[in-house]
C-alpha positions in Angstrom: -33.6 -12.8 15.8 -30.0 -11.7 16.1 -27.6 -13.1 18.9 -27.9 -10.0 21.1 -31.7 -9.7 20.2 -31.7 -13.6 21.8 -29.5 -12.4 24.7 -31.8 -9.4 25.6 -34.4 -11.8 26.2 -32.3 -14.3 27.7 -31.5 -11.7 30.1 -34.4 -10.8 31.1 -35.3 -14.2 32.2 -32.5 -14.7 34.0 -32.4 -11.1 35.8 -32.5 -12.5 38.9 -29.7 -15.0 38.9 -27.9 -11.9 38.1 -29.8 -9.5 40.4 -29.3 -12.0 43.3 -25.4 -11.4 43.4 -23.4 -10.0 45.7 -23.3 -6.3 44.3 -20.0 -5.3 46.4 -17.5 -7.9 47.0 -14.1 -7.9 48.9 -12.4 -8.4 45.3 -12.3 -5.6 42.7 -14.2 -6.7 39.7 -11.6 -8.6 38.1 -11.0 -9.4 34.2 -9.8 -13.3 33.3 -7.3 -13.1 30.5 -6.8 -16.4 28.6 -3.9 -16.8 26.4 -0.4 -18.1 24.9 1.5 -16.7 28.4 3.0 -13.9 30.4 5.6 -11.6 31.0 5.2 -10.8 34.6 8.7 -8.8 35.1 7.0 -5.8 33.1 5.8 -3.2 35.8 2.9 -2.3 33.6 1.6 -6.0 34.1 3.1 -7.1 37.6 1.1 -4.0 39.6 -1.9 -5.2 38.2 -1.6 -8.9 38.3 -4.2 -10.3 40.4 -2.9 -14.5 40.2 -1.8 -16.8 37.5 -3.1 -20.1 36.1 -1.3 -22.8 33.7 -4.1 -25.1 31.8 -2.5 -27.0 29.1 -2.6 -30.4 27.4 0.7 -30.9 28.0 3.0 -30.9 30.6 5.0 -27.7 30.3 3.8 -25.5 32.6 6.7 -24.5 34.9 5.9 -26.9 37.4 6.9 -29.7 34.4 3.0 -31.0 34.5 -0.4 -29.9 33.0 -1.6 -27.7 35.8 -0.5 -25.0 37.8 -1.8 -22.2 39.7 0.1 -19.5 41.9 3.0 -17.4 41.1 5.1 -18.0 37.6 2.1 -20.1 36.7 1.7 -17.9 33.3 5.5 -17.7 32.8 7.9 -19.2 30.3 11.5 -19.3 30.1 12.9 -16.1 29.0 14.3 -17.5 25.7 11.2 -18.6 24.2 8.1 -16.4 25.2 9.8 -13.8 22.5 9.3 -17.1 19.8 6.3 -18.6 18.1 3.9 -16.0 19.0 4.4 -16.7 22.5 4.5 -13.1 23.3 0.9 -12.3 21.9 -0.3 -12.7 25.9 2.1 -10.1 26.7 0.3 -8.0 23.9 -3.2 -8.6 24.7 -2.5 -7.5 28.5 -0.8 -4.3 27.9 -3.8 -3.6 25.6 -6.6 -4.2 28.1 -4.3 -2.4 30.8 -4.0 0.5 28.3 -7.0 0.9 27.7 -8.2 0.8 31.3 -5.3 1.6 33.8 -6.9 0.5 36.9 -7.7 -2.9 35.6 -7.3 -6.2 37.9 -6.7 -9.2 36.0 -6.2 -13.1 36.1 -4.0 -14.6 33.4 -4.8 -18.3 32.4 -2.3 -19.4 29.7 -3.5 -22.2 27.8 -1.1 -22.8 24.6 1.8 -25.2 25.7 5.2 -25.1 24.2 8.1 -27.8 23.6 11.5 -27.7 24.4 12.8 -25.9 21.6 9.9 -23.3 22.0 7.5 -24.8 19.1 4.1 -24.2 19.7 1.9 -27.0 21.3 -1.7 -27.9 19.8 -4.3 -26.6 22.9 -7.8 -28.8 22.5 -11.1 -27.4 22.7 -11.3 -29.5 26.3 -8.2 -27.2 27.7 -10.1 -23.8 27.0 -13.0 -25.3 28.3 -11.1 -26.5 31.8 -10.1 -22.9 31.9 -13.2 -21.1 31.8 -14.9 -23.6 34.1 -11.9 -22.5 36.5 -13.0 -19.5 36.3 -16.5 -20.2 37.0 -15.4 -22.3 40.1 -12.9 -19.1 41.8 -16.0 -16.7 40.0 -16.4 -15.5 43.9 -13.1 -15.5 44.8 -11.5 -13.1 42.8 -15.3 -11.2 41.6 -14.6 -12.1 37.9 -16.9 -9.8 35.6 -15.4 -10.6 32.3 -13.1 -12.8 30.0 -10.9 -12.1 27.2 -10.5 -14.6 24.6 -8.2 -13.9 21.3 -7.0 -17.5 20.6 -9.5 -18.7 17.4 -9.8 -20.9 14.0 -11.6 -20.6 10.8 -11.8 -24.2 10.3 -15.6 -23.9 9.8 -18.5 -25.8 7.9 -19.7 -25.1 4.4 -23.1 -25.2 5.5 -25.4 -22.3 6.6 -24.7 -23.3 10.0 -21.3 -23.3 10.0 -19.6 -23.0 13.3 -18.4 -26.6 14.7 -20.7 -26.5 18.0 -19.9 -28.9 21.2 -22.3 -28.9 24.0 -19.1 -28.8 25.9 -18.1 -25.1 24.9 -21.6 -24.3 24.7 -22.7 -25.3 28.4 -19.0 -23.6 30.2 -19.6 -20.5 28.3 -23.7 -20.3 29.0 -23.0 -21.2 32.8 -20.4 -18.1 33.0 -23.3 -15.5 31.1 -25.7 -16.9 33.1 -23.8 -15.4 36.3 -23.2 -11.8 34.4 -19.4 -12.9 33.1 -19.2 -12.4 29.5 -17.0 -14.6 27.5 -15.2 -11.8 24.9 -14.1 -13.7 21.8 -11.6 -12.3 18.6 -14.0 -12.4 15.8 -11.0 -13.8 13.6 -8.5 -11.7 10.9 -9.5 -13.6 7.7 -11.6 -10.5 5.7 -14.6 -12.9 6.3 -17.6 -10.6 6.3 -20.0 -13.5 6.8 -18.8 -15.6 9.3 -17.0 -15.4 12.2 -13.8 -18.0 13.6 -14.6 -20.5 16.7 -15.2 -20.0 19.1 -16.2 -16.4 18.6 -19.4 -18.2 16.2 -20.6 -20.3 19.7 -24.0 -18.0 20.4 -23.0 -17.8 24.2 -20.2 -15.9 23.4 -19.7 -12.2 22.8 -17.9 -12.1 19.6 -16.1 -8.9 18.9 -14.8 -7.4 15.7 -12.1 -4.6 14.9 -12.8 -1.2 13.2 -10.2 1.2 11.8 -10.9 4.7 11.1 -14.8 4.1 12.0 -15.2 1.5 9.5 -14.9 -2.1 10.2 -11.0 -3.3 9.7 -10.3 -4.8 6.1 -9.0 -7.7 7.8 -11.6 -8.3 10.4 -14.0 -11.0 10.4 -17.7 -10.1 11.5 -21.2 -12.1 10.8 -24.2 -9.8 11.3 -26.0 -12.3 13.1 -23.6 -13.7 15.1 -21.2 -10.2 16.0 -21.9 -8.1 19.0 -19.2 -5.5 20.0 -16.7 -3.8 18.0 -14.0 -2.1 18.8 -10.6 -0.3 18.0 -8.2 -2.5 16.4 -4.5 -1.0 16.0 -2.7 0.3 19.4 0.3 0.5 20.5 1.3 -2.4 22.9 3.8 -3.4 25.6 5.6 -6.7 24.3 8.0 -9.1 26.0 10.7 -6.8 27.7 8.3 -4.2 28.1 9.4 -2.3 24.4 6.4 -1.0 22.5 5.1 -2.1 19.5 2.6 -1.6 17.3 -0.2 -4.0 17.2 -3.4 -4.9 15.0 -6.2 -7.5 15.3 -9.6 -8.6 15.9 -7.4 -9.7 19.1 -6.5 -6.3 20.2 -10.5 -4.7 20.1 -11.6 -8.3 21.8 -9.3 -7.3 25.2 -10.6 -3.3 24.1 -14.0 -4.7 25.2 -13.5 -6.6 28.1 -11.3 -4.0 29.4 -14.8 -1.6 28.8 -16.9 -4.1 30.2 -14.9 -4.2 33.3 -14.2 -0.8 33.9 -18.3 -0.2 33.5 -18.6 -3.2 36.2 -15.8 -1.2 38.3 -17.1 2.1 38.3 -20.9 1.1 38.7 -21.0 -1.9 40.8 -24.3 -2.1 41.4 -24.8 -2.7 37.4 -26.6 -6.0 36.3 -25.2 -7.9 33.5 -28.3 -5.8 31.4 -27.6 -2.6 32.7 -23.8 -3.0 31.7 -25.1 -4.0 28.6 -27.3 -1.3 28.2 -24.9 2.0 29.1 -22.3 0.2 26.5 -24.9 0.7 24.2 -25.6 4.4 25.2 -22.2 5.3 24.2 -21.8 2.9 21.2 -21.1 4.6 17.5 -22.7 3.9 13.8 -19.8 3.0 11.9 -20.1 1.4 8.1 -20.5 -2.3 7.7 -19.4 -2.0 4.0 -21.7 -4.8 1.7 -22.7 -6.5 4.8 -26.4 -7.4 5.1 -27.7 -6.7 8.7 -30.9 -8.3 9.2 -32.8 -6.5 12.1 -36.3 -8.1 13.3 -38.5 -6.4 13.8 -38.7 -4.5 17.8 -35.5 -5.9 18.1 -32.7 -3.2 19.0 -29.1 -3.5 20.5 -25.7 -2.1 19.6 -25.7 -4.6 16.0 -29.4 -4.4 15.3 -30.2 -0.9 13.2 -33.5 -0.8 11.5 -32.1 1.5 8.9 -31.9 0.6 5.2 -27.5 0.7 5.3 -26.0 -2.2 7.5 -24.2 -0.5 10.6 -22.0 -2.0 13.0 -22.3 -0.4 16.7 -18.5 0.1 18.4 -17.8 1.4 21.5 -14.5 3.5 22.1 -12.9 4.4 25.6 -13.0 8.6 25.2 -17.2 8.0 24.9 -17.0 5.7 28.1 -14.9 7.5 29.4 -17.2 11.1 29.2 -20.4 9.5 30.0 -18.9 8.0 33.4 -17.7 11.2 34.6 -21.0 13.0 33.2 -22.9 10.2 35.8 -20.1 10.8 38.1 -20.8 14.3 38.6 -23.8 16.5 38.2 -23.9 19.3 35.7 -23.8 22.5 38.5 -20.7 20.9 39.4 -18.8 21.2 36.6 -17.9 24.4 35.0 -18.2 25.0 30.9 -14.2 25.7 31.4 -13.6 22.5 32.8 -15.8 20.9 30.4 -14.0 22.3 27.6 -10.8 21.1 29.4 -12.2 17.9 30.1 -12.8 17.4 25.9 -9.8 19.1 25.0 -7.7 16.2 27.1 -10.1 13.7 26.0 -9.2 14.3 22.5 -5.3 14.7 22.8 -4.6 12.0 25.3 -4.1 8.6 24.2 -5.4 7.8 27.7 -7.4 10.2 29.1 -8.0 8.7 32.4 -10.6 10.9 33.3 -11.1 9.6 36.8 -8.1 9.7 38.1 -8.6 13.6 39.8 -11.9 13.3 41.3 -10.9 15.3 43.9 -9.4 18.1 42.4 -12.7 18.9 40.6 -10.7 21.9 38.2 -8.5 19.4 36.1 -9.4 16.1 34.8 -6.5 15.4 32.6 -3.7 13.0 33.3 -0.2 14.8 34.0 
């Protein structure tokens, strides 16, 4: 059985830990973004910045020790976030903010730097002190989903290959167990059997990258282990707020998690199965190239096609998008006009925001 054919069932056992949840909280569903660090001055980021957390295994965050929380906690100084790829945290906010405007986030920076700005080693113990953080402040701030795009394909020669800890396992499985998805870059290394740690840990939603509806030359993706895919070139905001352009299993892994929380946002009284469930309603066939998908049989999810070609299942933001306001609003509502406006914006925006005019039921498209 695949991953998501496990998880299906897993959920289903464990409906009513999720069932049993506050549906409506006094925090917007928020999404934890876990990275190298931040550049808060950007107004883009800043409006939507919920709180900011410093986990290293070093003593560099800004309060000179290992730990910090509170404001600046994701901050560097100003002459090194732009060196050593310091300002991929930037990057990987701007695209989940992108891609869903009204998204409240958390930014947990977990890669340490030196004095001169050289990169820091982070151990597997420092990403798992972050996501039990976020399992401890889960109420707190209503966290619905993590973003992940910090990986390695240091992996076994075996069949199983990925390097497994019952450390990573357990923080990751105690988060899905509560409906919050751990969303994890697949990896950039044209591997199309195996995907990087800790994407390859079964508890955790690994996501690949498509380009032009095919899955990206570069992206990594295992048919048994992969379950979302998503776009994966955009234009970003990087440190200083310039735009760049931007490509990476990275940028569809903060894609998804932006999806997943917008879902989450706009239907709060979705389980973790039901979230699951309308992403795959308005997922996509796309081709998998020589990649062997084995489905089981009666098993079916958004990688599992019992079709002789392998497909891989993506999910863009227009098809959210159009099935959120086709649940938003009822069909007598809406006029073919404004449906034909609503498609034509859909199509030519790169955002279409689509929910933005609710109340002006005669244009949908952003100004």
């Amino acid at each position: 059985m695949t991953k998501l054919g496990n998880r299906l069932v897993t959920l289903a056992l464990t409906a009513a830990i999720c069932i049993n949840q506050p549906a409506f909280a006094e925090s917007a569903p928020t999404m934890a973004i876990v990275d190298t660090a931040l550049d808060t001055s950007i107004p883009e980021i800043k409006n939507n910045l919920v709180y900011e957390v410093c986990i290293l295994d070093w003593n560099s965050c800004p309060n000179g020790s290992s730990f910090m929380e509170g404001t600046g906690a994701s901050t560097m100084p100003k002459a090194l976030i732009n060196l050593n790829g310091f300002g991929h945290g930037t990057q990987m906010t701007s695209t989940a903010i992108r891609t869903y405007p009204k998204l409240q986030f958390v930014f947990i920076r977990i890669i340490a730097n030196s004095s001169s700005g050289a990169r820091l080693s982070t151990s597997e113990e420092t990403i798992v002190r972050a996501l039990d953080w976020v399992y401890k402040n889960k109420d707190r701030f209503n966290f619905v989903s993590i973003g992940l795009a910090q990986s390695h394909h240091q992996l076994r020669s075996t069949k199983q290959y990925c390097p497994l800890s019952t450390r990573s396992s357990e923080a990751i499985r105690r988060l899905l167990n509560v409906g919050i998805p751990l969303f994890v870059a697949s990896g950039n290394n044209n591997d199309k059997d195996r995907v990087s740690w800790p994407a390859c840990i079964p508890e955790a939603m690994a996501v690949s990258a498509i380009t032009n509806q095919t899955i990206s030359r570069y992206s990594n993706f295992d048919p048994q282990l992969s379950d979302f895919a998503a776009i994966g070139e955009m234009k970003v905001m990087n440190v200083g707020g310039n735009i760049t352009s931007a490509s990476g299993t990275s940028i569809a892994t903060h894609v998804m998690a932006a999806l997943w929380t917008q879902v989450r946002v706009e239907f709060p009284g979705f389980t973790f199965q039901e979230t699951l469930e309308f992403l795959n309603s308005v997922s996509t066939e796309v081709s998998v190239g020589n990649a062997k998908l084995a489905c089981p049989q009666g098993v079916t999810g958004l990688l599992c096609d019992r079709g002789e070609s392998p497909k891989l299942r993506w999910v863009s933001a227009d098809a959210l998008n159009l099935e959120i306001f086709r649940r938003t609003f009822s069909s007598n509502e809406i006029s073919k006009a404004t449906w034909e406006e609503l498609i034509r914006c859909n199509l030519l925006e790169e955002r279409p925001g689509l929910l933005r005019s609710q109340t002006s039921k005669n244009r949908f498209c952003p100004n």
